[in-house]
C-alpha positions as a printed NumPy array, in Angstrom:
array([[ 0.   ,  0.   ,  0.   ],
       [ 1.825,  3.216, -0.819],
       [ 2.185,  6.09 ,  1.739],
       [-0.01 ,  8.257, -0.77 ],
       [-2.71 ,  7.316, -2.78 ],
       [-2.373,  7.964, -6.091],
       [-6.04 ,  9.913, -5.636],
       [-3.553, 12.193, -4.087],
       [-0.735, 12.356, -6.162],
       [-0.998, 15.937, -7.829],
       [-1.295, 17.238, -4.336],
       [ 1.586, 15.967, -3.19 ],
       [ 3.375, 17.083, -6.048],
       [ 1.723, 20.089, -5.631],
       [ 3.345, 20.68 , -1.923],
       [ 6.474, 19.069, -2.62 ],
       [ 7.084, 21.888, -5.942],
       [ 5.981, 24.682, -3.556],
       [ 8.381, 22.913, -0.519],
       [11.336, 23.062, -2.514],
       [10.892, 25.72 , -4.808],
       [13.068, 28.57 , -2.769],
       [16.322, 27.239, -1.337],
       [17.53 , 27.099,  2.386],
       [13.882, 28.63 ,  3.526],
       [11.527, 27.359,  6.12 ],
       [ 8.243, 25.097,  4.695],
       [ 6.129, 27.792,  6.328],
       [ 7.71 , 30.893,  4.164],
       [ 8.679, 28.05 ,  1.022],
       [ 4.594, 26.845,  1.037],
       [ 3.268, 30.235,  1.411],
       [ 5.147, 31.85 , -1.307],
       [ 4.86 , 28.176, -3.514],
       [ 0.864, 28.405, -3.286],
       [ 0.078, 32.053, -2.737],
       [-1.028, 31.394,  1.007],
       [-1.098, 33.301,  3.78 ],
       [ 1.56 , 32.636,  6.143],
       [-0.694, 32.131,  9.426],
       [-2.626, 29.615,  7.439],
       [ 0.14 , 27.798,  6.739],
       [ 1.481, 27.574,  9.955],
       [-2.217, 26.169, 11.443],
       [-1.946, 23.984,  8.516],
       [ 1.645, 22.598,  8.941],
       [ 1.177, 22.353, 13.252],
       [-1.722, 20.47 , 12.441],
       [-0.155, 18.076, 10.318],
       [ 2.409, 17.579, 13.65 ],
       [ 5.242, 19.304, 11.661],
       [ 7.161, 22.207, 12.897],
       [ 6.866, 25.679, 10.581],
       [10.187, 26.454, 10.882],
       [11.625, 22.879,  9.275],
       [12.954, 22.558,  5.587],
       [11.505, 20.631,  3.053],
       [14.285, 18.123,  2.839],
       [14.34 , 16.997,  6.72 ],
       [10.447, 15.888,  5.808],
       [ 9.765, 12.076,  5.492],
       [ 7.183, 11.035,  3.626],
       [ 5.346, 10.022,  5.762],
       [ 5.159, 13.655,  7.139],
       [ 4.445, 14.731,  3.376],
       [ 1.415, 11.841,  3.482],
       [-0.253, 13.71 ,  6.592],
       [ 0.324, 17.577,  5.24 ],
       [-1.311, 16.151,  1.754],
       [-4.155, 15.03 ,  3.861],
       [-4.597, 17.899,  5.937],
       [-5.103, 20.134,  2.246],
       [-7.57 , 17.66 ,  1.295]])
């Protein structure tokens, strides 16, 4: 069974484009400026998923990308 459902594969790609579109900057300001977000919303989105604002896309596993995909679902 794979960590994400391919129902929820152009999310993910989605996030992980916006994640590591700007080099050496934190998922919160990376995601926001990615997907035209508010910061703030971001943040509540991100703590909700259990995964700390101020981390880089890289230190993610995917099983941390699995539960931010679900929590923009």
């Amino acid at each position: 069974e794979p960590l994400i459902p391919s129902t929820q594969l152009d999310q993910f790609f989605k996030l992980a484009h916006a994640g590591f579109g700007q080099k050496r900057k934190t998922l919160r300001n990376s995601l926001s400026a990615g997907l035209s977000l508010p910061a703030g919303e971001l943040e509540a989105r991100l703590i909700d998923a259990d995964i700390n604002p101020a981390r880089r896309a890289e230190t993610l596993s995917i099983a941390e990308w699995a539960r931010l995909v679900d929590n923009f679902n």
